[in-house]
C-alpha positions as CSV (number, residue, x, y, z in Angstrom):
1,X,14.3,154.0,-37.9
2,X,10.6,154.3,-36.8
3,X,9.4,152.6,-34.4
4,X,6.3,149.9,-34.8
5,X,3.2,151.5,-33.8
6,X,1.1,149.2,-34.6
7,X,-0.1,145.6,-34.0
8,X,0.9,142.3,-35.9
9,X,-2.3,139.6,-35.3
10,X,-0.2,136.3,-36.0
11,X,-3.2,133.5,-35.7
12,X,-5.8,135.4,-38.0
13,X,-4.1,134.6,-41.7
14,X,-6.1,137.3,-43.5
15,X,-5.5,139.8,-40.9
16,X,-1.7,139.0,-41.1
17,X,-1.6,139.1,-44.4
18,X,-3.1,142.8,-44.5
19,X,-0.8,143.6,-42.1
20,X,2.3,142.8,-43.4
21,X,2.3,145.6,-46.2
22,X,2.5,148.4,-43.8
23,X,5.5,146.6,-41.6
24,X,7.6,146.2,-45.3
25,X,6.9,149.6,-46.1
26,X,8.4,150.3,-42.5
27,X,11.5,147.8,-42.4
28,X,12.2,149.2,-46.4
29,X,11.8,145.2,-47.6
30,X,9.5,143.9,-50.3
31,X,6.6,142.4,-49.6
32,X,7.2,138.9,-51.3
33,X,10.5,139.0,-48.9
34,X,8.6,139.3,-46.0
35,X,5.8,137.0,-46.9
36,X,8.4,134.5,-48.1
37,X,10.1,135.1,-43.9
38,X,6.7,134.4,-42.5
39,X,5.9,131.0,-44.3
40,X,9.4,129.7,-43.2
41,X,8.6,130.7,-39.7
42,X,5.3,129.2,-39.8
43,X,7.1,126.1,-41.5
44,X,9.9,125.9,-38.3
45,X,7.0,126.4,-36.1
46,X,5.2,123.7,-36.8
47,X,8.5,121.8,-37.4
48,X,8.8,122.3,-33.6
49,X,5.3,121.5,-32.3
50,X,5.7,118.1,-34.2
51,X,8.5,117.2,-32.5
52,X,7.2,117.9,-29.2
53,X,4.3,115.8,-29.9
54,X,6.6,113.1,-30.9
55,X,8.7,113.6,-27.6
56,X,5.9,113.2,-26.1
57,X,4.6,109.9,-27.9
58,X,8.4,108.7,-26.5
59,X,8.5,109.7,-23.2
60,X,4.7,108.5,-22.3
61,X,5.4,105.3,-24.0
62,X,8.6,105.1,-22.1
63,X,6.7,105.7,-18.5
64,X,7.6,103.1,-15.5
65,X,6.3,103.0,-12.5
66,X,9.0,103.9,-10.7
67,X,9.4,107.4,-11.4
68,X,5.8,109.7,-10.9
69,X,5.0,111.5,-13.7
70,X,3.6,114.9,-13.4
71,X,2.0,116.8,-15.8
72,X,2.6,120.5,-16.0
73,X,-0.7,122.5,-16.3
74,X,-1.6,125.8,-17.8
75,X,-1.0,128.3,-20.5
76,X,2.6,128.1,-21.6
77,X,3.8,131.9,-20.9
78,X,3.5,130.3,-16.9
79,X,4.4,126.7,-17.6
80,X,7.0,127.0,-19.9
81,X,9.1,130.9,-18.2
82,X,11.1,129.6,-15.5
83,X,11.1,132.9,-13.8
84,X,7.5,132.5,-13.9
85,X,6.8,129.3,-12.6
86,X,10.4,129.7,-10.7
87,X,11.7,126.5,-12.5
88,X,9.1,124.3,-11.4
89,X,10.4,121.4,-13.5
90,X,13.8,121.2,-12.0
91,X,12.0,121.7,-8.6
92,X,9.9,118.0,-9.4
93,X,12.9,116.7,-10.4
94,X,14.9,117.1,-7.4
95,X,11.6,115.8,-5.7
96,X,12.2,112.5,-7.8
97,X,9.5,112.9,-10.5
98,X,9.1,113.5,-14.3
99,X,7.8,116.9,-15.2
100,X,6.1,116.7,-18.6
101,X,4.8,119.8,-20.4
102,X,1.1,119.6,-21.4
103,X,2.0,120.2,-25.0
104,X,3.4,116.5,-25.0
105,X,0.8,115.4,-24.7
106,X,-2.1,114.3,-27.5
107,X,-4.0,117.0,-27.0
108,X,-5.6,117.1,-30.9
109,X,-6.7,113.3,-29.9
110,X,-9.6,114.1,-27.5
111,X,-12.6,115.4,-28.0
112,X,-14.3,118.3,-25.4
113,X,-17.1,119.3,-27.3
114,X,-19.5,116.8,-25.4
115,X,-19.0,118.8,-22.2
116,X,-17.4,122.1,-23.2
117,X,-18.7,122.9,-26.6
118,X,-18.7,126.9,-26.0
119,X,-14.6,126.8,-24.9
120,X,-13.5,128.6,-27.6
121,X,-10.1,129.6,-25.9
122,X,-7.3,127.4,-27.5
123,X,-5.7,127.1,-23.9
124,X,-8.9,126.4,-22.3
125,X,-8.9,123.4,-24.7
126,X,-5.9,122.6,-24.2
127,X,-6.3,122.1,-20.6
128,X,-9.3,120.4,-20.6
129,X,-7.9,117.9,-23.4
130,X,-5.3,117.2,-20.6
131,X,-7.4,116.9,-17.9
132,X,-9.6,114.2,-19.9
133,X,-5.9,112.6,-20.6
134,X,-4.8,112.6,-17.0
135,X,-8.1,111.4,-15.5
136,X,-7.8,108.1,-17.7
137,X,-3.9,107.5,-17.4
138,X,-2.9,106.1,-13.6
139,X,0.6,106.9,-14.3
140,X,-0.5,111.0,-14.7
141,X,-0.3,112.8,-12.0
142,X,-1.1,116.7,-12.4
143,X,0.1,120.2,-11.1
144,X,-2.3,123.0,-12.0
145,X,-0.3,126.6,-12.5
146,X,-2.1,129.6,-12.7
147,X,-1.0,133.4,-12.1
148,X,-3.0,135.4,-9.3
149,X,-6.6,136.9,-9.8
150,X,-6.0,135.0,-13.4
151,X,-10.3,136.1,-15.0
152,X,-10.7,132.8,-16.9
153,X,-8.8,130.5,-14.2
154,X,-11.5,131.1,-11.4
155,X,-13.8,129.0,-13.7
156,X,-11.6,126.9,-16.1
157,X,-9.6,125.0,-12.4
158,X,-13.5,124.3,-11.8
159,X,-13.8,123.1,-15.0
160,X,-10.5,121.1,-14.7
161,X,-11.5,120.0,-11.5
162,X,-14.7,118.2,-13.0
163,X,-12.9,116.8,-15.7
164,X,-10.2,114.8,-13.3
165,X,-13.4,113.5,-11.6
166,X,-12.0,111.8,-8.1
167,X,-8.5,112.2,-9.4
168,X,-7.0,114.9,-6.9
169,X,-4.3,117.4,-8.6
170,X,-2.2,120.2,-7.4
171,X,-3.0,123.5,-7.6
172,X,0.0,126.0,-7.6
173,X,-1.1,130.3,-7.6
174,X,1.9,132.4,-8.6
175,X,2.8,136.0,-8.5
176,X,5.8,138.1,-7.6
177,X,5.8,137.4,-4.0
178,X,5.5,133.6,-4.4
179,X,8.2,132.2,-2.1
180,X,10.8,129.2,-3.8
181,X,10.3,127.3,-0.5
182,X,6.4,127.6,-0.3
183,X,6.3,125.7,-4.1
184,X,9.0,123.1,-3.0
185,X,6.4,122.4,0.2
186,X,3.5,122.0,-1.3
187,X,5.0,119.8,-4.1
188,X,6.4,117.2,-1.8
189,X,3.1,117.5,0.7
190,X,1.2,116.3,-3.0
191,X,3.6,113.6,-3.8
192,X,4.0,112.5,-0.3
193,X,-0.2,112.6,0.1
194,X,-0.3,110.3,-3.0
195,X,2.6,108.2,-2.2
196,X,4.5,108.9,-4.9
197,X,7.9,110.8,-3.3
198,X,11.0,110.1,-4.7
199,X,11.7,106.4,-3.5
200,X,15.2,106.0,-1.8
């Protein structure tokens, strides 16, 4: 079989479309097959991102003051790869708080145009949404998680930063030479400066 040599644009739905009849020529199926396979993925995607946003509703609902609550920050290929962000949610839960991924949160519910009209990048949204979010929930705490010499982080943290107001938040750089211990450090020296360690 031949390899793919070319690109499959997945968020532009014309685009797709036009590009699906040269990958069913490739794989030999038709192209009602395939169409028919990318509709039921799109379907089980959205399936998933429901849930999540009702996991979310759950656990925010659910939030006591005994346990901080931290949100995770950033795009989700570092947020969500545990080699990546070297299991950073296990590492606040040792620590004695609640990691929660920024796609639990109600992202579609706030509104950035006001201050960030031109933010065209979905993530960028995103983050800013949560950053609105966290700035007006006590219970939020956040931990910002951005990959080294990351273009569009040296202005979006300053962005985020704005956003949170007086609020302070974490701000984790990763690469390959990021050491396990330094992350665990600098997670309990946040905590620890807002009080909010594990309590024995």
């Amino acid at each position: 079989a031949l390899p793919l040599l070319f690109p499959l644009h997945m968020q532009q739905e014309q685009v797709r479309a036009k590009e699906l009849k040269p990958l069913a020529r490739q794989l030999g199926l038709p192209l009602h097959a395939l169409q028919a396979a990318a509709r039921a993925g799109e379907r089980a995607q959205e399936r998933f991102y429901q849930r999540v946003r009702e996991r979310g509703e759950q656990v925010l609902a659910s939030l006591s003051s005994d346990t901080p609550a931290v949100v995770l920050v950033g795009r989700p290929y570092n947020t969500c790869d545990l080699g990546v962000c070297q299991d950073l949610p296990l590492k606040l839960r040792k620590l004695g708080a609640l990691p929660i991924p920024i796609d639990m949160l109600p992202l579609r519910s706030v509104d950035i145009s006001e201050r960030h009209a031109d933010m065209f990048w979905r993530s960028g949204q995103d983050i800013l949404a949560a950053g609105k979010i966290i700035a007006d929930d006590e219970r939020l705490q956040a931990v910002y998680l951005t990959s080294f010499d990351c273009g569009p982080d040296s202005f979006l943290v300053s962005f985020f930063r704005r956003v949170l107001g007086d609020k302070p938040f974490l701000e984790l750089e990763v690469d390959d030479h990021t050491a396990e211990a330094g992350i665990v450090t600098r997670c309990e020296a946040f905590l620890d400066s807002l009080n909010l360690s594990a309590r024995a």
